[in-house]
Structures are given as C-alpha cells and as structure tokens.
N, CA, C and O of each residue as an XYZ file, in Angstrom:
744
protein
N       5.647     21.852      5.798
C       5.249     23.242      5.683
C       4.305     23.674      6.793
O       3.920     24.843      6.818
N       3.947     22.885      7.624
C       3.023     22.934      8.541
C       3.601     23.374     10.009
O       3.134     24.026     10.943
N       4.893     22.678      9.755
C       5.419     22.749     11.655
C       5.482     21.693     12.486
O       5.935     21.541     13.620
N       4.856     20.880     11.588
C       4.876     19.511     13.001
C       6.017     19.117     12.158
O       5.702     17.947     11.941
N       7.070     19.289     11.568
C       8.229     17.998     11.792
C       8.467     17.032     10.516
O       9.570     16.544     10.272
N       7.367     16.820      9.763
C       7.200     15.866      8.785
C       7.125     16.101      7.617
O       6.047     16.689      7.533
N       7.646     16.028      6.394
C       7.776     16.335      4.923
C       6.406     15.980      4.750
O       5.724     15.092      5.261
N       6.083     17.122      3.681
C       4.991     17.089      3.387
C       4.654     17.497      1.817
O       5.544     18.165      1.291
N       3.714     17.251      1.142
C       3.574     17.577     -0.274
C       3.902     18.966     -0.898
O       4.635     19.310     -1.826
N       3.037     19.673      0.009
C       3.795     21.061     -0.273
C       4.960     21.355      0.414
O       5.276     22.535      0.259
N       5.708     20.727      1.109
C       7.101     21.062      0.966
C       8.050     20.535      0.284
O       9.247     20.763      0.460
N       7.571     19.793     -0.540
C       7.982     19.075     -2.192
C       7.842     20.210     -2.602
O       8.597     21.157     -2.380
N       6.840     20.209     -3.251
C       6.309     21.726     -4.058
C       7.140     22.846     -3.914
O       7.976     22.988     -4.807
N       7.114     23.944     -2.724
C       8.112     24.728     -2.511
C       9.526     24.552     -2.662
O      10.259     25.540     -2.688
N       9.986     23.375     -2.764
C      11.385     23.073     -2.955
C      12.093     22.711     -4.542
O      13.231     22.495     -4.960
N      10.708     22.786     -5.132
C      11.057     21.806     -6.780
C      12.325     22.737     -7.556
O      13.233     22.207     -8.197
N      12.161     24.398     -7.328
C      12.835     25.323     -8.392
C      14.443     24.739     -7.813
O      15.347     24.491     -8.610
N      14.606     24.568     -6.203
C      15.832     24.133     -5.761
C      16.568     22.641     -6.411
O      17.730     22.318     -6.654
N      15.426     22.054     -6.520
C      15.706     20.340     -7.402
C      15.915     20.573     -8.405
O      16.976     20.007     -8.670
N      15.463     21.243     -9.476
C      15.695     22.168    -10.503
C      16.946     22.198    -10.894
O      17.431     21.517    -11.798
N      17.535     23.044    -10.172
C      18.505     23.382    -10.209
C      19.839     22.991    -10.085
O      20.921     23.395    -10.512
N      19.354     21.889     -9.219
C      20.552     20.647     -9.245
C      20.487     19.730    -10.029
O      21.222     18.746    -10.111
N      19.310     20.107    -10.840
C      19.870     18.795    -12.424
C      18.734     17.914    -11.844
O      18.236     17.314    -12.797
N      18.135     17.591    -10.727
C      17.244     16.957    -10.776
C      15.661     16.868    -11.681
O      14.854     17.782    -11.855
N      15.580     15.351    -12.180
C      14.751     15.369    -13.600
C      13.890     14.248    -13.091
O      13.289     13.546    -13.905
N      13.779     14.010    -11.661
C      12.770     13.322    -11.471
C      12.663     12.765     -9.877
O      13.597     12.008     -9.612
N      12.072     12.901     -9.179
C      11.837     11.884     -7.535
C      10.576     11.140     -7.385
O       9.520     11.114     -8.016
N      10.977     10.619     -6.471
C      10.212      9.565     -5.894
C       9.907      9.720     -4.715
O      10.655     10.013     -3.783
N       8.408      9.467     -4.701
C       7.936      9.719     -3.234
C       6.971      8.664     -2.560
O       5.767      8.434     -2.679
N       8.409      7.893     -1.494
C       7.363      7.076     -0.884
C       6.075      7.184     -0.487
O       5.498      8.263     -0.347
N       5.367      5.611     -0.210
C       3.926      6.248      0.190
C       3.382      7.073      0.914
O       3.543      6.986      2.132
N       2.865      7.741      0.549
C       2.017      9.159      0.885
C       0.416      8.638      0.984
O      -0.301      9.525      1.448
N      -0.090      7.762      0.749
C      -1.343      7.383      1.295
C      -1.783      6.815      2.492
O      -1.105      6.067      3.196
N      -3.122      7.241      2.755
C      -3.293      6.480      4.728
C      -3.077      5.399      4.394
O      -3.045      4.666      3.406
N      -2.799      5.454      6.323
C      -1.779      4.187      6.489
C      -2.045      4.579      7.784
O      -2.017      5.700      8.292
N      -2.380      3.199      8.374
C      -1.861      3.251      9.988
C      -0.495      3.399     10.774
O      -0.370      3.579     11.986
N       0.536      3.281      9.790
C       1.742      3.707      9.981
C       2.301      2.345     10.943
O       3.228      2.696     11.672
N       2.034      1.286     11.051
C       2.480      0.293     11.400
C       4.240     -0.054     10.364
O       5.195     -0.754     10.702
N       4.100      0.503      9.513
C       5.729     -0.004      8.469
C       5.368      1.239      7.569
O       4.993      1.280      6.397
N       5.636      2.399      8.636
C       5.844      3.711      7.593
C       5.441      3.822      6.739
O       6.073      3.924      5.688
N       3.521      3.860      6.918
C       3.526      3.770      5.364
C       3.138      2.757      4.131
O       2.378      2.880      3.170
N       3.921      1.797      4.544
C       3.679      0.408      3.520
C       2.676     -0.285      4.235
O       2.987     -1.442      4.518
N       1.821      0.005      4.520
C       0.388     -0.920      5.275
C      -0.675      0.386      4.743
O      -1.146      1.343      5.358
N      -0.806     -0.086      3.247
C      -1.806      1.194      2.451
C      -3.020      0.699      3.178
O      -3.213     -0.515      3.235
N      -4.129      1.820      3.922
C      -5.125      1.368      3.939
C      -6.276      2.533      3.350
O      -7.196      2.998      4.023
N      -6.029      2.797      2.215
C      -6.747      3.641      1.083
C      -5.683      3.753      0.007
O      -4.633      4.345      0.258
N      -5.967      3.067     -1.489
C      -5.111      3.481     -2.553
C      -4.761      4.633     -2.957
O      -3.632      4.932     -3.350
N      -5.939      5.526     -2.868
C      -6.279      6.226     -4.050
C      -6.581      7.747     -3.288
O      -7.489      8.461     -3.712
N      -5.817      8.120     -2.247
C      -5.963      9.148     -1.078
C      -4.912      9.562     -0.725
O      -4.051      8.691     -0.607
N      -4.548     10.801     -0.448
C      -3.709     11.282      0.085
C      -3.812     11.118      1.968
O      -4.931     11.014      2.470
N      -2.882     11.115      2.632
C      -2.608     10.783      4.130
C      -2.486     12.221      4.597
O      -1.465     12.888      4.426
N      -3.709     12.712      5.264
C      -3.817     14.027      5.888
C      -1.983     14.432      6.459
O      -1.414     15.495      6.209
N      -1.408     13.320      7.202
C      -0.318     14.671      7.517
C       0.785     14.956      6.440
O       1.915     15.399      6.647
N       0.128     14.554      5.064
C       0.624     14.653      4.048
C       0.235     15.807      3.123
O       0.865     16.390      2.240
N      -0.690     15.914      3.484
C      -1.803     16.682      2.548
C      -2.756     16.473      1.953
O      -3.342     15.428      2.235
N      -3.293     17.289      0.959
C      -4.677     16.796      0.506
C      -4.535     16.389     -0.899
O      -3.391     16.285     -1.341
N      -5.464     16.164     -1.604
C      -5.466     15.468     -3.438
C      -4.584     17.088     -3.733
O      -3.410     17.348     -3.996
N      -5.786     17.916     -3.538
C      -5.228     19.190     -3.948
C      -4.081     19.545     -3.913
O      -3.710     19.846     -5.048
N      -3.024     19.711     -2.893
C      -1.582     19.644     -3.110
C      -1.489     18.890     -4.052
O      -1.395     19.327     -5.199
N      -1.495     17.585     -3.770
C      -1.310     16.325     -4.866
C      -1.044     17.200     -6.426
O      -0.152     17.465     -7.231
N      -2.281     17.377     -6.212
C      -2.327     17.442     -7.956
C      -1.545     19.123     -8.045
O      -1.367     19.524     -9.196
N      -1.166     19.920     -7.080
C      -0.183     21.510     -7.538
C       1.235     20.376     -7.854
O       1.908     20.373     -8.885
N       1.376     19.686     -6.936
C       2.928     19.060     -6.990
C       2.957     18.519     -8.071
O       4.069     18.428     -8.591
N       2.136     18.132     -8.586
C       2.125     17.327    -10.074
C       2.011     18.292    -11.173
O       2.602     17.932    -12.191
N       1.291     19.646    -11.253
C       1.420     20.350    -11.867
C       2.869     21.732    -11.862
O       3.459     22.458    -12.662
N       2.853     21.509    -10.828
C       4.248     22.287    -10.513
C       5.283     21.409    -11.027
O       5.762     22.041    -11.968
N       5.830     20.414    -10.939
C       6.764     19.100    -11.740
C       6.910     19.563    -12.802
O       7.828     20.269    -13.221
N       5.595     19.019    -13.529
C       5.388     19.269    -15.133
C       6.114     20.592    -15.525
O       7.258     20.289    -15.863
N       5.983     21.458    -15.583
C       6.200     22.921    -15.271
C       8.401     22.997    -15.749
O       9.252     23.513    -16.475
N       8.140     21.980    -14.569
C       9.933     22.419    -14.236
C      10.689     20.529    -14.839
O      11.677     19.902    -14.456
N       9.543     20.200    -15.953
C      10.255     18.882    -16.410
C      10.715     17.994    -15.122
O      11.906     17.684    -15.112
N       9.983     17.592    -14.137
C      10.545     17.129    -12.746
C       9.665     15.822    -13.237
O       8.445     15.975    -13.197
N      10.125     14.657    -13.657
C       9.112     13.057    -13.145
C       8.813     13.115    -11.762
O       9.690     13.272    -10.913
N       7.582     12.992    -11.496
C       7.460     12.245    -10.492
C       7.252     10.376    -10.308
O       6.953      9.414    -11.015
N       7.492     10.561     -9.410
C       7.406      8.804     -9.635
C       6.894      7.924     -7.819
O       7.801      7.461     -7.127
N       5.933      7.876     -7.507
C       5.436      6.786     -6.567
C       5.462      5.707     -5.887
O       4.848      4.902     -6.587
N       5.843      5.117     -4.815
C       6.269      4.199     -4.321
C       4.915      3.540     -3.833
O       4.215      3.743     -2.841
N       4.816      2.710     -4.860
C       3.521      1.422     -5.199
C       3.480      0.022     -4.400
O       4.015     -1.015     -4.793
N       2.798      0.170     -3.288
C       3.032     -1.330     -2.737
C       2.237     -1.991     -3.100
O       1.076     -1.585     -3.053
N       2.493     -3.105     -3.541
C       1.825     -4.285     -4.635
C       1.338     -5.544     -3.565
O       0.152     -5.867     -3.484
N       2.335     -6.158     -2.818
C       2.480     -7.052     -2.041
C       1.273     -7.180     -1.518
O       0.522     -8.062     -1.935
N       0.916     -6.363     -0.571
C       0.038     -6.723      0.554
C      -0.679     -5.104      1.085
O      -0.167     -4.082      0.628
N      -1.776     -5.007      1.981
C      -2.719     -3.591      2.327
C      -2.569     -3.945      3.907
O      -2.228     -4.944      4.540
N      -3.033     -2.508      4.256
C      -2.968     -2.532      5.486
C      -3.942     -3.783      5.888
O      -4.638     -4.139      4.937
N      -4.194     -4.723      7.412
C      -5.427     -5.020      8.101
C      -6.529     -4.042      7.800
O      -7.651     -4.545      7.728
N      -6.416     -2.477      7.571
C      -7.632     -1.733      7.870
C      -8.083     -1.367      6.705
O      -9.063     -0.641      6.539
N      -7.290     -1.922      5.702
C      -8.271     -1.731      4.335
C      -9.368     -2.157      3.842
O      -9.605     -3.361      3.748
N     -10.067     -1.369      3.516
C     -11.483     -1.719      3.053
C     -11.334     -3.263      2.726
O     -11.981     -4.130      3.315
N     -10.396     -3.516      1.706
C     -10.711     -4.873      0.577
C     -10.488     -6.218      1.586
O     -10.830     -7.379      1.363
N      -9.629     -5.526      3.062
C      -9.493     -7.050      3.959
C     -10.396     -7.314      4.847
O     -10.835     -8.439      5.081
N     -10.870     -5.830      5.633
C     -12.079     -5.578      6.142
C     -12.791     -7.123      5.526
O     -12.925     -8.249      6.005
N     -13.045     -6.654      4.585
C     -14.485     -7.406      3.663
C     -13.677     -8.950      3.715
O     -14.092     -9.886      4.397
N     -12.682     -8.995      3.018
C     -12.259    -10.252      3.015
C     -12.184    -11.047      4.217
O     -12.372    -12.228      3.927
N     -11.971    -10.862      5.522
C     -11.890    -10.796      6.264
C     -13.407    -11.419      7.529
O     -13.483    -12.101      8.551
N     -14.442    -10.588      6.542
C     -15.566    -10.863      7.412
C     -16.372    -11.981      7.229
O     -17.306    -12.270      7.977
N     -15.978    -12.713      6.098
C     -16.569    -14.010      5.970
C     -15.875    -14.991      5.052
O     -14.703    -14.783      4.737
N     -16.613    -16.183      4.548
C     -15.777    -17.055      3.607
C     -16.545    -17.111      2.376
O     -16.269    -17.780      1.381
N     -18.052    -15.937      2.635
C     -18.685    -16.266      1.031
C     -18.965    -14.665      0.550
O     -20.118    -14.420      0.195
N     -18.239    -13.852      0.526
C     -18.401    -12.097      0.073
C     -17.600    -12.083     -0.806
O     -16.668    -12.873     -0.661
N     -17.600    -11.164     -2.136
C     -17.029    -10.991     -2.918
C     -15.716    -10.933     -3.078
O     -14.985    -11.284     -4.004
N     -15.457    -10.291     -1.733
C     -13.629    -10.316     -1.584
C     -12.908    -11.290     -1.059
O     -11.688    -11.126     -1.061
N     -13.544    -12.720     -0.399
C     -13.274    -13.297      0.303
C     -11.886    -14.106     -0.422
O     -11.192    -14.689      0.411
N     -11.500    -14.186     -1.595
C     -10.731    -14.888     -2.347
C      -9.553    -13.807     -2.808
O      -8.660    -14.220     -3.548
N      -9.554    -12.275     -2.322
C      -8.335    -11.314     -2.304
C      -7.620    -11.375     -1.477
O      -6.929    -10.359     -1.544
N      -7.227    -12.160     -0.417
C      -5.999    -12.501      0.640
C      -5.926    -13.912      0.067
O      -6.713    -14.498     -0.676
N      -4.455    -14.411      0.758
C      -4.520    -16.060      1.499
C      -4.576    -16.205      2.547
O      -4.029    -15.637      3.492
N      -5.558    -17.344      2.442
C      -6.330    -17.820      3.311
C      -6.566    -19.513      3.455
O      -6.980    -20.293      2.596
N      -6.196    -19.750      4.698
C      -6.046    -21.369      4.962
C      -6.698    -21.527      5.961
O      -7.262    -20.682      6.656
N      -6.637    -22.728      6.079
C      -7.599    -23.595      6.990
C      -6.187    -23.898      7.851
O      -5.010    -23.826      7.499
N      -6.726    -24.221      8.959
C      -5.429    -24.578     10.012
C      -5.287    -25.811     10.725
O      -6.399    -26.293     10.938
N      -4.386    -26.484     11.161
C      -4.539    -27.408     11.551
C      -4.915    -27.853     13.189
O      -5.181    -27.225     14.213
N      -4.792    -29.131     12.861
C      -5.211    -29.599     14.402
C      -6.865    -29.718     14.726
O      -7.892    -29.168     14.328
N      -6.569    -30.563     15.502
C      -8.978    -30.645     15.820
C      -9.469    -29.404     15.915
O     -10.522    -29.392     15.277
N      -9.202    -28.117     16.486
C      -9.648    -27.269     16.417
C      -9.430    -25.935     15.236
O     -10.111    -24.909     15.206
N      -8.597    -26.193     14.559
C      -7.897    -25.922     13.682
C      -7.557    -24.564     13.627
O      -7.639    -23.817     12.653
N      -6.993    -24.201     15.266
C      -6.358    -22.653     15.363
C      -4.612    -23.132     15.424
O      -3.799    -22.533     16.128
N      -4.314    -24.140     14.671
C      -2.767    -24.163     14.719
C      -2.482    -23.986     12.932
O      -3.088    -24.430     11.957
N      -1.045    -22.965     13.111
C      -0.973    -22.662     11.890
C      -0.380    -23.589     10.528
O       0.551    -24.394     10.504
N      -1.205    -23.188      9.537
C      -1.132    -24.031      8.289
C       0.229    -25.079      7.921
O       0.229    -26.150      7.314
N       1.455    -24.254      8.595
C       2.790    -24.800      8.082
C       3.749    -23.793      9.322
O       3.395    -23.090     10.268
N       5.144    -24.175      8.716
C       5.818    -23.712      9.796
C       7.165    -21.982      9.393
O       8.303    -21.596      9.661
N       5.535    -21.422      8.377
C       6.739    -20.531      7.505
C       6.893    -19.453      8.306
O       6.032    -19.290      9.171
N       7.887    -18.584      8.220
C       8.020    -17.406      9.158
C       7.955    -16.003      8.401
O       8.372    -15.757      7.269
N       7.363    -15.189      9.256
C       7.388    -13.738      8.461
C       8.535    -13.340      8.701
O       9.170    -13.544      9.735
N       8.946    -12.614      7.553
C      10.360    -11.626      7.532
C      11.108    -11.078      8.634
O      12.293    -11.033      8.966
N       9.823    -10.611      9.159
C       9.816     -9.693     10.686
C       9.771    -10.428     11.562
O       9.146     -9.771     12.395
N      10.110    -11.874     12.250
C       9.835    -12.655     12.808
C       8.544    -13.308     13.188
O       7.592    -12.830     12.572
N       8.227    -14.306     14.064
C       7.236    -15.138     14.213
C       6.517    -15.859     13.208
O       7.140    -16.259     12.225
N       4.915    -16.150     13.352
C       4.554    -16.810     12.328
C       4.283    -16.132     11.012
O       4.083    -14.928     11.172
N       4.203    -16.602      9.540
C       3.733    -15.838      8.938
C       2.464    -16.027      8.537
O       2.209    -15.632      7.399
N       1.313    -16.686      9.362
C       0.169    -16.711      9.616
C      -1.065    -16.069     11.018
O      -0.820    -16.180     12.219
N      -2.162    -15.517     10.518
C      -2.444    -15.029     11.636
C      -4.008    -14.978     11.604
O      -4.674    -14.411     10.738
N      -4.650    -15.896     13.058
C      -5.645    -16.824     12.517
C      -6.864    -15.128     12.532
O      -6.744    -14.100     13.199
N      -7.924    -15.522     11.499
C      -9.329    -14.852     11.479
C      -9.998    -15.463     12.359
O      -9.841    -16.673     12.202
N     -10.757    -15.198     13.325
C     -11.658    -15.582     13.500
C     -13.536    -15.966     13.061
O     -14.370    -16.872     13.036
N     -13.320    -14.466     12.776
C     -14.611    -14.424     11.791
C     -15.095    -15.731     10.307
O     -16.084    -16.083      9.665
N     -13.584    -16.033     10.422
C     -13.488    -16.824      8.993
C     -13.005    -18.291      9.251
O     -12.913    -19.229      8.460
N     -12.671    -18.203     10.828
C     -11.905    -19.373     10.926
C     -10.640    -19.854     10.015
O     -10.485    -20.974      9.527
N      -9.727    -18.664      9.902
C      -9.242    -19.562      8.985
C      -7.899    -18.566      9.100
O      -8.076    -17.490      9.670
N      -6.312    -18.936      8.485
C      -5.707    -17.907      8.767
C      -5.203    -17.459      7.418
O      -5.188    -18.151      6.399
N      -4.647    -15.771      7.586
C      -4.180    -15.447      6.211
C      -2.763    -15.213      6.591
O      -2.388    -15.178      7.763
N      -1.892    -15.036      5.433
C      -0.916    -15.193      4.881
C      -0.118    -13.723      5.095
O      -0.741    -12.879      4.452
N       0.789    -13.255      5.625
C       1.942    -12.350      5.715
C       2.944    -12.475      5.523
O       3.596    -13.269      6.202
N       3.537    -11.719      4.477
C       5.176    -12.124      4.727
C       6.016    -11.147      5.605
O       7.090    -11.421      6.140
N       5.390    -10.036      5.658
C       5.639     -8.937      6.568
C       4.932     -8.882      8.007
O       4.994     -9.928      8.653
N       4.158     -7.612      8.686
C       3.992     -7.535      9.407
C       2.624     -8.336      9.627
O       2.194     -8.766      8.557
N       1.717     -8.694     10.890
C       0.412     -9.509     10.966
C      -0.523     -8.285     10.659
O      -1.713     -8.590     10.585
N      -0.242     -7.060     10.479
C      -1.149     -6.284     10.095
C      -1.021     -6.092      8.653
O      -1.910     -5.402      8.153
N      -0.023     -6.591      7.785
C      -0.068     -6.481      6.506
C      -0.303     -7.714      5.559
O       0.595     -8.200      4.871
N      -1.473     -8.128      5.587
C      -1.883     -9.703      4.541
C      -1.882     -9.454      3.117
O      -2.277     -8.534      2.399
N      -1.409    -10.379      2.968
C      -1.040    -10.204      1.107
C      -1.907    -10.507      0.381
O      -2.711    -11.307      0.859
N      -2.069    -10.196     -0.573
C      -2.945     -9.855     -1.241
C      -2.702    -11.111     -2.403
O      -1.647    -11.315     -3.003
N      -3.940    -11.863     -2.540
C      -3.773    -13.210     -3.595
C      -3.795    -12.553     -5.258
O      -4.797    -12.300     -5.927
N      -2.483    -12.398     -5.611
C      -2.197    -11.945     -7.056
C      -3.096    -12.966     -8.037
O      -3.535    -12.510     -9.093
N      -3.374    -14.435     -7.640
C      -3.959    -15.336     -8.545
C      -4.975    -15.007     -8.715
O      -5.188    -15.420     -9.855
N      -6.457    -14.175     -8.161
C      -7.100    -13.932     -8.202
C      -7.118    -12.640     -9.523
O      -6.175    -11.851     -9.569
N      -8.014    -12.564    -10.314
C      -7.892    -11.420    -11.611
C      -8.162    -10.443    -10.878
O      -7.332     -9.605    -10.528
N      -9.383    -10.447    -10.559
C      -9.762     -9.015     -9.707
C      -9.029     -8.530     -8.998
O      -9.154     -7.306     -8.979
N      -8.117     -8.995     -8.231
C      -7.199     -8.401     -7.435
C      -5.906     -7.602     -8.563
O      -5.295     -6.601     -8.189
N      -5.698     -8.162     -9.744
C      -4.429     -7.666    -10.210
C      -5.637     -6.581    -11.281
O      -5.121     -5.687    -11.951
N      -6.865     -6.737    -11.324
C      -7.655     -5.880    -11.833
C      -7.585     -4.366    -11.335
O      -7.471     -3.325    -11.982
N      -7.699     -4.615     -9.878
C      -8.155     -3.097     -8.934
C      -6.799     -2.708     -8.728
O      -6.605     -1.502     -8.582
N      -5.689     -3.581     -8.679
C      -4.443     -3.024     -8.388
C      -3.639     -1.723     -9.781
O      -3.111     -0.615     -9.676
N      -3.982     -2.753    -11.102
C      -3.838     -2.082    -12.445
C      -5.170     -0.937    -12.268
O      -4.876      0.133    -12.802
N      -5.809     -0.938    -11.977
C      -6.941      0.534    -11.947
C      -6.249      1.408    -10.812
O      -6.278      2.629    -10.966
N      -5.716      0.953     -9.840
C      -5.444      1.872     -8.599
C      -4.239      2.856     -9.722
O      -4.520      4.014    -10.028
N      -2.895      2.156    -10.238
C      -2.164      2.800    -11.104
C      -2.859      3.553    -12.191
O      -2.155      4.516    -12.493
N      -3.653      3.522    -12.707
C      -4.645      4.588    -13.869
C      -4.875      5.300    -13.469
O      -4.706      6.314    -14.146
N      -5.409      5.490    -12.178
C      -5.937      6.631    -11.093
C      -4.891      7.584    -11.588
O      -4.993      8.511    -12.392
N      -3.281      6.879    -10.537
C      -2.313      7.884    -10.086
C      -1.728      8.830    -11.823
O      -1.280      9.973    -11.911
N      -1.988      7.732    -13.050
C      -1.604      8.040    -13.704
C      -2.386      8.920    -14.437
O      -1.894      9.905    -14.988
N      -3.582      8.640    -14.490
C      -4.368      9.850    -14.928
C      -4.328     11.475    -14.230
O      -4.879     12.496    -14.642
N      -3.455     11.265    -13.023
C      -3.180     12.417    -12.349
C      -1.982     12.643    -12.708
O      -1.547     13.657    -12.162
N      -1.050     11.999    -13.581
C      -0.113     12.727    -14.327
C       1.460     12.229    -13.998
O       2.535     12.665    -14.408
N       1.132     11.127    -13.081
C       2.191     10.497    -12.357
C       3.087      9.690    -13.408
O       2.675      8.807    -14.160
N       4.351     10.155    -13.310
C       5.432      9.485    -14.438
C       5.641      7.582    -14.659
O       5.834      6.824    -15.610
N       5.432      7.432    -12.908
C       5.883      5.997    -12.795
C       6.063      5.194    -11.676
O       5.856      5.948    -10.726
N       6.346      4.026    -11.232
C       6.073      3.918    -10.366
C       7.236      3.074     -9.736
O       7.906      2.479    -10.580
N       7.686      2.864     -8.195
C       8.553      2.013     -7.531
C       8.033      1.173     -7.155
O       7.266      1.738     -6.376
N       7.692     -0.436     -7.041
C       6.759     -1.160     -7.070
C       7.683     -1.741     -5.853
O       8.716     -2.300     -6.221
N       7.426     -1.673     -4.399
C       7.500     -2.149     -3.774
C       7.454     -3.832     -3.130
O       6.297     -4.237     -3.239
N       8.208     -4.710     -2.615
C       7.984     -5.762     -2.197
C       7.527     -6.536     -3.484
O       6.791     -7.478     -3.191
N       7.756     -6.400     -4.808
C       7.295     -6.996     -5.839
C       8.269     -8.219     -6.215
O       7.688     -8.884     -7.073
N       9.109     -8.592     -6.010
C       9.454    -10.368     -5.166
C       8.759    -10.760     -4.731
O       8.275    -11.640     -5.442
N       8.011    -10.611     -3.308
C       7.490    -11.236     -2.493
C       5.906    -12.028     -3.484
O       5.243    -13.014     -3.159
N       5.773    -11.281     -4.486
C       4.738    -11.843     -4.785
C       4.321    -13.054     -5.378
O       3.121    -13.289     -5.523
C-alpha cells in the first residue's frame, strides 16, 4: 500500500472483502517479523514485532480486527527451529559460557589442540558446515540452515517456555493459529 513493491499488512486488510468473497475462511501469513532477511524472513530477530516494511502492531491488530469482522482465520507462519544471529536471545547466548542464555543454542566444543575444528562432519541443508565457531565462547553452535540461523536448544525448558509465551502474545492478539515452520528439524 505504500509503493515500494512489497505486500504489506494493510494491503491484506484492503483486500479481505475480495477474499471474502471467494469463499476464503482463512490465510496465512508468512513471517512478518524483523528479520535481517537473510532466508526471507525465517531468521526472526524480534518475536513479538511487526517488520517496518510490513507495518506497524497497529495495522497488525486492524488486520486482525478486520478478519474477525468478515469470519477470515488468520493464521502465522511460526518459526520454531532456530532465530536470527541478531536476536536478542543469541546475542546473549552468544557472549559468553556463564549468562543466563548461554544453554538456548547448541553449542560444542571443537576439536583439535586448538579446538577451532568443527565438532563432527554434519552439513547444513544449505551447504557447508553445519557448525560455526563463536569466538567469544570458543565454542561452535549448531545450524541446520543458514550460519546466521542457530537453533535453538528445544531441551532446554526455558527455551520451549519463551517460545510457548511468544504464541500467547500472537494469540492474545486474536491470531487463529499457527504454521510451525522447520518443526522436523527439531
């Protein structure tokens, strides 16, 4: 709705009476939260935010109230797997081996005397390794996707804690449901 080129929340919105009308009773809208845009998107680096060339909460929440309105589900495309590198929670994880978050990625020790060779010989999806060493931490974490997207250690509670709160958020904003992305990989 803006002009630059890119679907945007309110051009959801303006279009719903047309979905409407074709019998449509529910969509899905990939991620719409920042993101460095390294994998369109799927490298969340804020849960709980709308992605400026997306729009703001405020749209957010007309599109959700406009839905309701015209019986439209909405429904969210939830990446579970893994956060951007620039998310707060890896940031932190990231910056040492004794901070609260330090146990929300995987994270290995590496081999060899100096121990910048990687843990094993697994490969990311996207080619190369699927390890990629920290320095800060000495140590490397775990991708199955891109080296900017580290996965997120499901074994940890807190992690499947903030992930189940990130969904309360969307749902307390009225959100029908969700497409849970890369949820194999986990």
């Amino acid at each position: 709705t803006n002009g630059d080129g890119l679907g945007d929340l309110n051009g959801i919105t303006a279009h719903l009476d047309y979905l409407r009308d074709l019998g449509v009773d529910a969509i899905w809208i990939t991620p719409c939260f920042p993101s460095p845009q390294v994998d369109f998107g799927y490298d969340v680096s804020d849960y709980t935010a709308i992605a400026p060339e997306y729009g703001t909460m405020a749209d957010f929440n007309r599109l959700m109230a406009a839905a309701k309105q015209r019986n439209i589900r909405v429904l969210l495309d939830f990446v579970v797997n893994h956060t951007s590198d620039q998310h707060p929670w890896f940031v932190e994880s990231a910056s040492s081996r004794a901070n609260p978050k330090s146990n929300w990625y995987i994270w290995h020790d590496g081999k060899g005397a100096d121990g910048r060779q990687e843990p094993n010989n697994w490969t990311s999806l996207f080619g190369g390794p699927a390890w990629e060493y920290g320095p800060r931490r000495r140590q490397f974490y775990y991708h199955f996707f891109y080296k900017q997207q580290p996965d997120l250690n499901w074994r940890n509670p807190d992690v499947s804690k903030a992930m189940y709160g990130v969904m309360c958020f969307w749902m307390d904003k009225g959100v029908n449901g969700f497409r849970l992305d890369a949820v194999e990989t986990l």
